[in-house]
N, C-alpha and C positions, 0 to 999 in steps of 0.2 A: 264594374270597378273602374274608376277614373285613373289613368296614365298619365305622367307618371304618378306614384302615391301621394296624396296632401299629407305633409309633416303634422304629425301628431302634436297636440297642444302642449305637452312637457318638452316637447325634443324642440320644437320649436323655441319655447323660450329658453331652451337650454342655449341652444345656438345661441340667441340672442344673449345669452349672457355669459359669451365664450368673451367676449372682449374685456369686459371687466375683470372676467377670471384671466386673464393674461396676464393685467396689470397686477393682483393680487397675487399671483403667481412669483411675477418680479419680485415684489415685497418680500415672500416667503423663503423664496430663495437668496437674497440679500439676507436678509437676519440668518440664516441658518451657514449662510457660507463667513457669516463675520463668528457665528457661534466657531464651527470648522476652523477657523486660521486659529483664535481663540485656544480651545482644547489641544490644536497640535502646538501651539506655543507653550503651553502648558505641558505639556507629556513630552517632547520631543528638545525643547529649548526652540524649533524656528518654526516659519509658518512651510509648508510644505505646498508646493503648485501642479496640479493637475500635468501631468507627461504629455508631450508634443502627439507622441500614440494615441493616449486616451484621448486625449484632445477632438481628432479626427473622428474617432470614433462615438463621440458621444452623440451627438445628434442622434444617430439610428439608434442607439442603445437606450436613450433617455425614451424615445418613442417605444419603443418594443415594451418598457418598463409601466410605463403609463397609460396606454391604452386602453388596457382590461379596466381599467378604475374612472378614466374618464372619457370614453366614448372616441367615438369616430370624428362626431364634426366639432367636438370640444380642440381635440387633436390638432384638426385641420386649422383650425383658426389658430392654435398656436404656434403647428409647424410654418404655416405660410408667411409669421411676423419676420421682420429682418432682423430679431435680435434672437430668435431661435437657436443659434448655437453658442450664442454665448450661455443662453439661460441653460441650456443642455451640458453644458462644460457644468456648471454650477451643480446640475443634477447632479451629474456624475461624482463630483469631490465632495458631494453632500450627505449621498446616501447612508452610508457606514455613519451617520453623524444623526439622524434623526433619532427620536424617543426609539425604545424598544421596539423592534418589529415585529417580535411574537405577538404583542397587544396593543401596537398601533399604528397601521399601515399608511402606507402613501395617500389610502382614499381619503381617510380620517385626516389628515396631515392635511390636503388639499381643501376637500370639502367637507361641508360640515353636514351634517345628518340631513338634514334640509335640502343639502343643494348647492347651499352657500360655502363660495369661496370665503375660507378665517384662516387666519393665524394661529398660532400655537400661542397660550396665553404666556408661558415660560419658555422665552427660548431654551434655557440650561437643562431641558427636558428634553433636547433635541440631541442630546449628543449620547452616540449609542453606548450601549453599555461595554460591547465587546471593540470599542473605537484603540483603544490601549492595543488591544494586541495585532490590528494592522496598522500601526504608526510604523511611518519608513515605507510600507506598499509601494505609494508613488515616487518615492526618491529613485528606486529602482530604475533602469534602464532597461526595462522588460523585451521593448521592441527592436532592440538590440542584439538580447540575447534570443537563443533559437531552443527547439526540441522537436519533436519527429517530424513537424509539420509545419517546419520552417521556424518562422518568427513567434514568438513568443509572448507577443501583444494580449494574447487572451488571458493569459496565467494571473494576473491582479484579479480580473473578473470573475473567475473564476474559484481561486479564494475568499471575495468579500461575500460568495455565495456560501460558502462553510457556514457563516455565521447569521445567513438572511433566515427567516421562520416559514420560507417554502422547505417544506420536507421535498419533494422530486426534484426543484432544483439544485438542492444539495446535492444528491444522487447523483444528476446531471455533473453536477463541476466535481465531483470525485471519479466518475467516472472518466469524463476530459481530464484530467488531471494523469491518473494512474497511465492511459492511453499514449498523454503527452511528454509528459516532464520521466518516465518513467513507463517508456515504450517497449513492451515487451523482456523488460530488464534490463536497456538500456537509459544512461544517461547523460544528460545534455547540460549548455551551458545556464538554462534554464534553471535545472534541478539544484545545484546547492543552495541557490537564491530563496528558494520556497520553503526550505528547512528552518529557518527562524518563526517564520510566520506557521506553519503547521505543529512546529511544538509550541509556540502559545497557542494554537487551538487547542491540542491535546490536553493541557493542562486549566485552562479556562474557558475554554469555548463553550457552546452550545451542546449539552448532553448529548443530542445528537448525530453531532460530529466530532466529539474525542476520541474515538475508540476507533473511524476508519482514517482518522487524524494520524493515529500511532503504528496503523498499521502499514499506512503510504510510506511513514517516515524509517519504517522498519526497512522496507522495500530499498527504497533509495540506499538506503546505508547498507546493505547487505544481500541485494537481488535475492537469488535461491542460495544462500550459500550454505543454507541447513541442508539441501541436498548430495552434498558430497563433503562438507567441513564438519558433518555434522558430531562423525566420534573423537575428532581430534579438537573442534576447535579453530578459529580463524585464524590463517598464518598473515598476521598485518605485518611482519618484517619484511618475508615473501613479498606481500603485495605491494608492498612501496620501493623495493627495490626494484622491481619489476614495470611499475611505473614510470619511476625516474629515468631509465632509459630508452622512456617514447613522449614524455613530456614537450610541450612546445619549444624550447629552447633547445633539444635537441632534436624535434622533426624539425625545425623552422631554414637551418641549413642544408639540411636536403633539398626539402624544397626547391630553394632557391638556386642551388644546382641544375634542377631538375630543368627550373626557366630557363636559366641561363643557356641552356643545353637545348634545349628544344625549338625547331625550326618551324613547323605548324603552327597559325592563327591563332585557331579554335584549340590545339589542346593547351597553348600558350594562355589563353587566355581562364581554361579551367585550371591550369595551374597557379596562374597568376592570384585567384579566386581562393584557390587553398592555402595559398602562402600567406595570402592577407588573414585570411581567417586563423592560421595558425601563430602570426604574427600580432593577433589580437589575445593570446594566452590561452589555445585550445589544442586540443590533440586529437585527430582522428582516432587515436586507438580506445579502445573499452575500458581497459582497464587503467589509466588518467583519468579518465572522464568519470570512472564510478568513483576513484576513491577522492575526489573533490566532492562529492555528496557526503560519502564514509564519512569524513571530517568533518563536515558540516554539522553530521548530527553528531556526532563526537563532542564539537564545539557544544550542542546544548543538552547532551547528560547532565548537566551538574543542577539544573531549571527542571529537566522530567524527571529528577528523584522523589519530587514531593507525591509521584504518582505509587511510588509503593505503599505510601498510607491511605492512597484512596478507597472512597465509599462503596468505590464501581470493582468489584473483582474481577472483571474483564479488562478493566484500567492494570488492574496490580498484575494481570497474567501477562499484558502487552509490555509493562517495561520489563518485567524481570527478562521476557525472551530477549528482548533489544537486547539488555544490559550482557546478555551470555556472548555477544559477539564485538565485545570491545575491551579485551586484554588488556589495552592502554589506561583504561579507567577502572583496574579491576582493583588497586587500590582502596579506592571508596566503596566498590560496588560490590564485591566480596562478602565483606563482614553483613552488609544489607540483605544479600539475598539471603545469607545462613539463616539470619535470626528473622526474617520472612519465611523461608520454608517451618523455623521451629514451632513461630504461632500463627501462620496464615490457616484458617477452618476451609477455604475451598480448596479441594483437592487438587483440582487442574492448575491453580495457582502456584500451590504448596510445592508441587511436583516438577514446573514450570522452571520455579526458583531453585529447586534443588538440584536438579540440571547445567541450571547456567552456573551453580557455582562450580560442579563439577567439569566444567567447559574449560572455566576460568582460572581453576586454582590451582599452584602447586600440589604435591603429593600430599604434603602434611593436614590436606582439605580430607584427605580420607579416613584422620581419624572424626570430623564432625560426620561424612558421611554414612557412615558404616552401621551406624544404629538403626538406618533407618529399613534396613533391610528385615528388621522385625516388625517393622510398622503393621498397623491392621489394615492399609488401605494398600489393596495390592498394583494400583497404579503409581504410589512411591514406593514402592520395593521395587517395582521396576526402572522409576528411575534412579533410585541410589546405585543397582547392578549397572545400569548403562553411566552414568558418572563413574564409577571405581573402576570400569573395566578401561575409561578415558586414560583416568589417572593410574591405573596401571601401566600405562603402553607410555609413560613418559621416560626420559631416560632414566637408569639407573635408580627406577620407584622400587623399593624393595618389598614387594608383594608374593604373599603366600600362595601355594598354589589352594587352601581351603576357602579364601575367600574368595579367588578367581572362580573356584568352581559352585560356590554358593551363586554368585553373581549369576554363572552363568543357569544354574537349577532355576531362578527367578523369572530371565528371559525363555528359557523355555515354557516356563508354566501361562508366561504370559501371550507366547506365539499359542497358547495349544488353548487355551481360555481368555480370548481378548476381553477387554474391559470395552464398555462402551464411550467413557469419558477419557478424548485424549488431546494429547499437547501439539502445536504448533509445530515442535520439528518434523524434520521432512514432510511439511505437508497434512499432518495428522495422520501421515501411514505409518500405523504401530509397526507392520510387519516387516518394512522395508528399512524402520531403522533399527529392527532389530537386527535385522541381517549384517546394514552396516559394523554396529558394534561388533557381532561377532565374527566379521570378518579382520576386525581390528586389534582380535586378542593378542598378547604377546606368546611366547613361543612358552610351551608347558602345559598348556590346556590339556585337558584329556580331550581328544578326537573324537569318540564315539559320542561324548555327550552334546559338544558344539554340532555334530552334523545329526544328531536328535532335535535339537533346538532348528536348524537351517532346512532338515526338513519337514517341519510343524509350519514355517515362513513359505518356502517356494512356492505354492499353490494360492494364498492369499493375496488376491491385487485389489486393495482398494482406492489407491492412487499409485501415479507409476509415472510422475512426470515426463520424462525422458522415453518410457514404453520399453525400455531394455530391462526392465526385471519383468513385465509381462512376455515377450520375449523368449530370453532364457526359460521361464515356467514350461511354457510349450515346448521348449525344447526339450525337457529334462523331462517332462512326465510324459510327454506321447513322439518316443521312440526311433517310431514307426508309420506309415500311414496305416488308419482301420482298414480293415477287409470292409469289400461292401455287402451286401449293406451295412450300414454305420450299426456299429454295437448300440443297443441301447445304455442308457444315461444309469439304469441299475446296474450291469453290467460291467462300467468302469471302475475302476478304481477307487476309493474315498477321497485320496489328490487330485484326482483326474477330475472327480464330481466339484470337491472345492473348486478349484480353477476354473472351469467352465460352470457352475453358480456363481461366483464371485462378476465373471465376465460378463454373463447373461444381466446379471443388476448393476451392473457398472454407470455412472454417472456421467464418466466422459465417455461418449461412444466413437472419438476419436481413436480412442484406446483398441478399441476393435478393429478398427479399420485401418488403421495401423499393424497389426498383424494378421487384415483377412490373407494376404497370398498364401502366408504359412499355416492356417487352419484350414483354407481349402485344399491347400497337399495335402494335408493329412486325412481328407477326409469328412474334415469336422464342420459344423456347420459355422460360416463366417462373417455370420450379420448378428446384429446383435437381436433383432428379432427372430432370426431361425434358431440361436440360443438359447433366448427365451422359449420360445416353441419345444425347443429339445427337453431343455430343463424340467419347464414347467406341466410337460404334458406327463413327465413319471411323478411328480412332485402330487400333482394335481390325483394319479394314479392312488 
């Protein structure tokens, strides 16, 4: 074999007719960036200009984007031109603007079936369909604003990938996205900004990407708050009071105390750093910084209503939950959930809605709820009982002690015979917010039946964010440490067996490991496969 290879007779003249594709390139790009000012003149009232950020960035980005489609020495002849980042600037403000991408890619767009660099015969076929719902993207000051991982430059790209027809790249920027903008439950100066732009996904984007569209937006707006707000309801009074006194304009004088007062370079200098930053309209503390998201999606309820009549019942399940954790809009969204849960046919839906109106409504909500406790589907009887026993515990609800106690016969029936299909609160642990509620009863309950109901709950963990109801479980059902050797799995308890079944199939195995110190006091086996092992070798028996 001859060193190095002789270029193959296609690649060869491909090379050779990388120059012309250069120039053909500029043309394409010209028409498509005059199409571009064009439609945002059109939709927007002005022409909108590629960000100082994206700017820098485009060169490698346009590269990374086009490679797979036009080859390596294609590439090369184009990166090495000196008009290379202009034309990449163009890529970038262009892309979101070409025909459909589902059915007609960058290759097709550049080259024509042959080989041949062409034009698009209509440019007005270049302007993408979902172009409407990122108008404004680049007005933003993205690399301005920050989120867990500093600057914030990526978040555009990131989004215009919601609507690109790569399935994994979608993936990809939802995942960057929830990581970023919505790190761990926290939020940044980042996140309200991407809330306009994600509820037009939700509501017209790409099938694809509605539905983890709505449930980013859910996040942002409400972190976990179905895990401890979940039988009362959102205290947004609370939180904005609570706010308002860590807001920038009352960190920002500290701060500057803090300089003024400090004799140190370097810490002068990271103070000097937070002042400015706080002095920009930011507040180091969580809870400012989430409820600028909170209102944000607030600000676009009144756009993702048209989602309760949608086709997707995964759509209709995702607003009614949103809508259960904003009191402030319960006005409007009220009367929608009712008459949602009356003729929605999907049960998780129906259920979903009947919940949040019971989250949301005054007392007088419980005479629409209360019928529903005869329902034939006994995952709404169970949420009519967890809505009534809300709006019991409200002040001065004038509630019988026979419908408290129907309420609560429901919840127990349903810790002692779980359904398979369930709703979104806490996490989709039926058990744990059953417990919630009935820790939420008002005073009159009868005892013996609530701690019937509480303990049919202790023993099941199918989720357990926090790991304090797996936890207490172990504490409450095993005492003691085993004698050794360990009892066998027949041996224990029917709690004790739940609990440690439940553990042994458990999905997060952090969950385990999280309480091995306390399973190996006792005893018990503390891995999630010596569990399994435990379990499954009586099972198997």
């Amino acid at each position: 074999m001859t060193y190095p290879p002789q270029p193959e007779p296609f690649s060869e003249a491909l090379g050779e007719a990388a120059h012309t594709a250069v120039m053909a390139y500029r043309l394409v790009l010209t028409i498509s960036a005059a199409v571009r000012r064009a439609a945002q003149k059109r939709l927007t009232g002005r022409e909108e200009e590629l960000g100082e950020d994206a700017g820098k960035m485009a060169p490698g980005w346009s590269a990374d984007q086009l490679r797979g489609h036009l080859g390596d020495d294609v590439m090369a002849v184009l990166m090495r031109d000196t008009d290379w980042p202009q034309m990449a600037r163009h890529l970038v403000g262009t892309l979101q603007n070409v025909a459909d991408q589902r059915h007609f890619g960058w290759d097709q767009l550049l080259l024509g079936r042959g080989g041949y660099v062409s034009a698009p015969c209509d440019p007005s076929s270049m302007i993408d369909e979902y172009e409407k719902l990122l108008a404004g993207l680049d007005d933003v000051d993205w690399a301005g604003l920050s989120h867990a991982y500093r600057s914030a430059h990526d978040v555009p790209g990131h989004i215009r990938a919601l609507c690109g027809s790569d399935d994994e790249a979608r993936k990809e920027a939802f995942s960057r996205l929830f990581s970023s903008i919505f790190h761990q439950g926290s939020r940044y100066s980042a996140s309200p900004f991407a809330v306009p732009f994600l509820a037009r996904i939700a509501v017209g984007g790409p099938a694809a990407a509605r539905e983890n569209a709505m449930w980013l937006l859910t996040r942002l707006a409400v972190d976990w708050h179905d895990e401890y707000d979940v039988t009362t309801g959102i205290n947004v009074a609370g939180w904005r009071a609570a706010a308002a006194e860590v807001g920038p304009e009352v960190s920002l004088p500290w701060y500057e105390e803090q300089l003024a007062a400090e004799p140190d370079p370097d810490k002068r200098a990271e103070l000097q750093e937070m002042r400015d930053w706080v002095a920009a309209g930011n507040s180091p503390d969580s809870r400012w910084s989430a409820l600028q998201s909170y209102d944000a999606v607030l600000a676009e309820l009144p756009s993702l209503l048209v989602l309760l009549d949608d086709a997707d019942a995964c759509l209709r399940t995702r607003i009614a939950y949103l809508l259960a954790w904003f009191p402030e809009f319960s006005a409007t969204s009220l009367p929608r959930l009712l008459a949602l849960a009356t003729h929605e046919r999907d049960p998780v839906t129906a259920a979903t809605a009947l919940l949040a109106a019971g989250l949301l409504g005054p007392f007088s909500t419980a005479e629409d709820i209360t019928p529903y406790l005869d329902a034939a589907d006994p995952l709404m009887r169970w949420a009519a009982a967890t809505a009534l026993i809300r709006l019991a515990a409200l002040d001065g609800a004038p509630v019988g002690p026979s419908l408290l106690s129907r309420a609560v016969t429901e919840l127990t029936a349903a810790a002692r015979n779980p359904f398979d299909r369930v709703t979104d609160y806490c996490g989709g642990d039926l058990h744990g917010h059953i417990e919630r509620t009935l820790h939420s009863l008002p005073a009159g309950s009868d005892p013996a039946s609530v701690r019937e109901a509480l303990d049919a709950c202790l023993p099941r963990i199918v989720w357990d964010y926090y790991g304090s109801r797996t936890r207490r479980a172990i504490e409450a059902l095993f005492l003691a440490p085993q004698p050794h050797p360990t009892p066998r799995y027949a041996d224990l308890t029917a709690a004790q067996q739940q609990l440690l079944g439940d553990l042994a199939g458990q999905r997060h195995p952090w969950l385990i490991r999280s309480s091995a110190d306390r399973l190996r006091d006792l005893g018990l086996p503390h891995t999630q496969e010596a569990l399994q092992h435990f379990v499954g070798a009586h099972r198997t028996a």
